[in-house]
N, C-alpha and C positions, 0 to 999 in steps of 0.2 A: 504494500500500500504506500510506504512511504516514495518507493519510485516513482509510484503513480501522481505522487499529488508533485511533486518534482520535475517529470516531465508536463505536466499540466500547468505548472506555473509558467514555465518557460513558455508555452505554446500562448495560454493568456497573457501573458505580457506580450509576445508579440502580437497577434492578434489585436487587444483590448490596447495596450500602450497603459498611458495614464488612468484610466477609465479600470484596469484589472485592482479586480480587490478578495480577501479570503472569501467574503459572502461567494461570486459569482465563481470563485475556485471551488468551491464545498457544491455547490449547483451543478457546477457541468459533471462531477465525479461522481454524484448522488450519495455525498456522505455529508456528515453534520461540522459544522464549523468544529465543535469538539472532537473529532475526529483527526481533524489539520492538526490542531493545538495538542493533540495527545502525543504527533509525533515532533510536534515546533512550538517549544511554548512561547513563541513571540515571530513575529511579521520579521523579525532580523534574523531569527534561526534560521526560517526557511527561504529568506531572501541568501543569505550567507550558502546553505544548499543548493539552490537551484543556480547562483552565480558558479559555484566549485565542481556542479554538475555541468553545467554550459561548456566554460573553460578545460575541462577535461577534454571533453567533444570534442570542442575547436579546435584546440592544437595538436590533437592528436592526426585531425584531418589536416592540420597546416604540415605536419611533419611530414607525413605524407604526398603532398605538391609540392613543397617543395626540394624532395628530388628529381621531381620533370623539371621539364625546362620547356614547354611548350607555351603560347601566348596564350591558350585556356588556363594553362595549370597557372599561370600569371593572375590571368583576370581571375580567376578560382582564389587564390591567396588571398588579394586585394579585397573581394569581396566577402572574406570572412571576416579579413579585419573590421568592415565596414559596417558588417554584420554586430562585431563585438561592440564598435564603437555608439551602433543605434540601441541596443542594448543599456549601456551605462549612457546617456544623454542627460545632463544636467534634471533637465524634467523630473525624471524620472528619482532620482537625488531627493529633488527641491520636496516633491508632491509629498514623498513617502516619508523623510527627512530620516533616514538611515542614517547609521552612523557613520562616524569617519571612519572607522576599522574597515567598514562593507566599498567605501570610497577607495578608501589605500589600497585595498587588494585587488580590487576591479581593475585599476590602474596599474598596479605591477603587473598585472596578469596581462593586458594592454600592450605593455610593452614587451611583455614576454611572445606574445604570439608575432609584434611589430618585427622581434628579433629572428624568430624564425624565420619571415617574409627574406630579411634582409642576406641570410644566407644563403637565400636561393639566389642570390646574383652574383653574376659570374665575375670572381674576383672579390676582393676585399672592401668592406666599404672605411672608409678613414672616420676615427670618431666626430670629426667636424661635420664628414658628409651624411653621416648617421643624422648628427642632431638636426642638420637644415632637412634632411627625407621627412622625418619625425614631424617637424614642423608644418611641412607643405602637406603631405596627409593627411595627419591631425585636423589642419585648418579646413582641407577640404572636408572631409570627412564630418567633422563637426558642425560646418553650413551648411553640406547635404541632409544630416537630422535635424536643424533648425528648421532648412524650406521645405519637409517632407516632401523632395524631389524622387526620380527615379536616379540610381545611382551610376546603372548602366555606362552611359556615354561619357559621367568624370574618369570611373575605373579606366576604361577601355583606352582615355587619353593618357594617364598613368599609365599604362602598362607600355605605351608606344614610347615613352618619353624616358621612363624608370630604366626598361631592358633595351 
């Protein structure tokens, strides 16, 4: 059960965004809010799970692209990270008001998959050139979940430009 309400959260936040709450997580699973809380005695337990559950996913699939080398397995990368980045969006922070601990780690975790990305390019990236990639990303990446855009055509120009 407890996997259940874990991948459920994940899928209602995406889905629902800000609008996802335990009420409409206990409804779509047909168990009782007590039932969440038996296995998360707080909205930061199982936010703290369903982020540790995501992250595992993610990079476990970024480890994996990134030994191709092909402009999908590119835009494939790109677009996890984009993934992880609409995931933790301020909003989502602000609304729920997590703690910083669930902030920190979301954020290491962030650059930990960024790091991965980065080794799939061919050759070494110098620590300067890391920090401006990071940067230009980030930024994109970050006004793409502000304009709820499609992300498609940023990625695709990243990938042309990055490799």
């Amino acid at each position: 059960m407890k996997d259940r309400i874990i991948k459920e959260s994940i899928s209602s936040l995406r889905r629902e965004g800000l609008r996802f709450s335990v009420d409409t997580l206990a409804e779509r699973l047909c168990i009782s809010k007590k039932t969440i809380y038996k296995f998360f005695p707080d909205k930061e337990s199982l936010a703290f799970a369903m982020y540790q559950s995501y992250y595992d996913d993610i990079k476990a699939q970024a480890a994996g692209l990134a030994s191709e080398s092909s402009g999908k397995s590119r835009f494939a990368l790109l677009y996890l990270y984009y993934d992880a980045k609409s995931m933790t969006c301020g909003d989502i922070f602000n609304k729920y008001k997590l703690n910083e601990a669930l902030y920190s780690y979301t954020a290491k975790q962030n650059d930990e998959l960024l790091d991965i990305i980065f080794r799939s390019f061919n050759g070494s990236i110098s620590d300067s050139a890391g920090r401006s990639l990071r940067l230009i990303i980030n930024g994109a990446f970050e006004k793409l979940c502000n304009e709820k855009i499609s992300p498609e055509g940023v990625i695709d120009r990243l990938v042309s430009i990055l490799w």
